[in-house]
C-alpha positions, 0 to 999 in steps of 0.5 A: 373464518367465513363460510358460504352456502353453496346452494343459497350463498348464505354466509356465517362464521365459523371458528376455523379450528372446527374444521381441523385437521382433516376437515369436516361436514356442515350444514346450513343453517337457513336452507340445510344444504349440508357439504364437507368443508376443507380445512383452511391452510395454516396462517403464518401470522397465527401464534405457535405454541412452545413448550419449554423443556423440563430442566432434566429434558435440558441436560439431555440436549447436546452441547456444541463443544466451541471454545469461548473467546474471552476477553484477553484472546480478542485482546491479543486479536486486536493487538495483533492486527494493529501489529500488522498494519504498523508492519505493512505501514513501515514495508511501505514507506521503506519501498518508497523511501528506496525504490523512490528512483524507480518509482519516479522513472515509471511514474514522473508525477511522483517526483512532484510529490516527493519533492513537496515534502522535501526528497529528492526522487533521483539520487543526485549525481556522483552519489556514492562516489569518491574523488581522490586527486592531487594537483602539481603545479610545474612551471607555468602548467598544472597537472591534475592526478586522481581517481574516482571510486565507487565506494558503494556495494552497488554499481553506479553509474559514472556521470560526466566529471568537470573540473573547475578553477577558482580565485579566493573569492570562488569565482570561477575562472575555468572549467571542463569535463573529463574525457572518461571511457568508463560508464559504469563502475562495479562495487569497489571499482575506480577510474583513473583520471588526469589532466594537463593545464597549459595556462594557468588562469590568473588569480587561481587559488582552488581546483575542484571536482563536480558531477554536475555542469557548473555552467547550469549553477553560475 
């Protein structure tokens, strides 16, 4: 390290360890001022010596008692969070698959996205439901008889029901919905029905039942 004289501000070098620890008088080597000199504080960039540990110094040193992770545990780890994810994945799908309905009803866009790989968001109209009719021809009339039954173990709601009259070919002839009360229909539970048609279209070959408006499917 580098010292100055406080009287005649000569300056030399001195080897810092030579003044420690407690520091130590000096002198100068051109005018004789002699001043107690102070240490300089410890340089962190200055080697620190170790001593290493005698092997029987070793063996007294406590050892922290963790388990060692071998190979197989973090194999099962590993294991059990692709598990994990796989389970996350498939409650995922599953919620979308079945709550698919709800999700477009709060979300619309989402039956863009449903319909761009091939679902149908919304249930289509009639599903779970059952028609059981039979159809009497009197005279010149046709009497129309049957049921609706929910055959599901949810309610569902009743659409409007429409009857058609069609030729061999499928063209149709006729059409109408059905006045029906109910709008709801419990697990099980079934709505009667009936309809009485006065004039019989010429060429009618088939009656059938639809839950949808043949109107909008010419």
């Amino acid at each position: 390290m580098i010292l100055g004289c406080p009287e005649c501000h000569t300056r030399f070098a001195i080897d810092a360890q030579a003044l420690r620890p407690d520091g130590r008088r000096v002198k100068c080597g051109k005018c004789d001022h002699v001043w107690f000199e102070e240490p300089p504080p410890p340089n962190a960039s200055e080697p620190i010596s170790v001593t290493p540990l005698e092997p029987e110094e070793q063996s007294s040193i406590p050892v922290p008692n963790l388990p060692a992770i071998s190979r197989a545990d973090q194999k099962r780890t590993a294991s059990a969070a692709w598990i994990l994810v796989c389970f996350l994945f498939v409650v995922v799908m599953a919620l979308a698959w079945f709550g698919r309905e709800s999700i477009a009803r709060a979300w619309p866009a989402a039956e863009t996205i449903y319909a761009s790989i091939g679902i149908d968001a919304f249930a289509p109209p009639g599903d779970g439901l059952s028609v059981d009719m039979e159809v009497k021809r009197v005279g010149e009339k046709l009497q129309l008889v049957g049921e609706v039954l929910n055959t599901t173990d949810e309610s569902r709601s009743l659409p409007p029901i429409y009857m058609v009259l069609q030729d061999a070919n499928g063209k149709r002839l006729l059409h109408w919905q059905l006045a029906v009360d109910v709008k709801v229909l419990g697990p099980g539970e079934k709505v009667p029905f009936s309809r009485e048609i006065e004039t019989i279209p010429e060429g009618t070959a088939n009656v059938s039942v639809l839950f949808t408006n043949p109107a909008d499917n010419p």
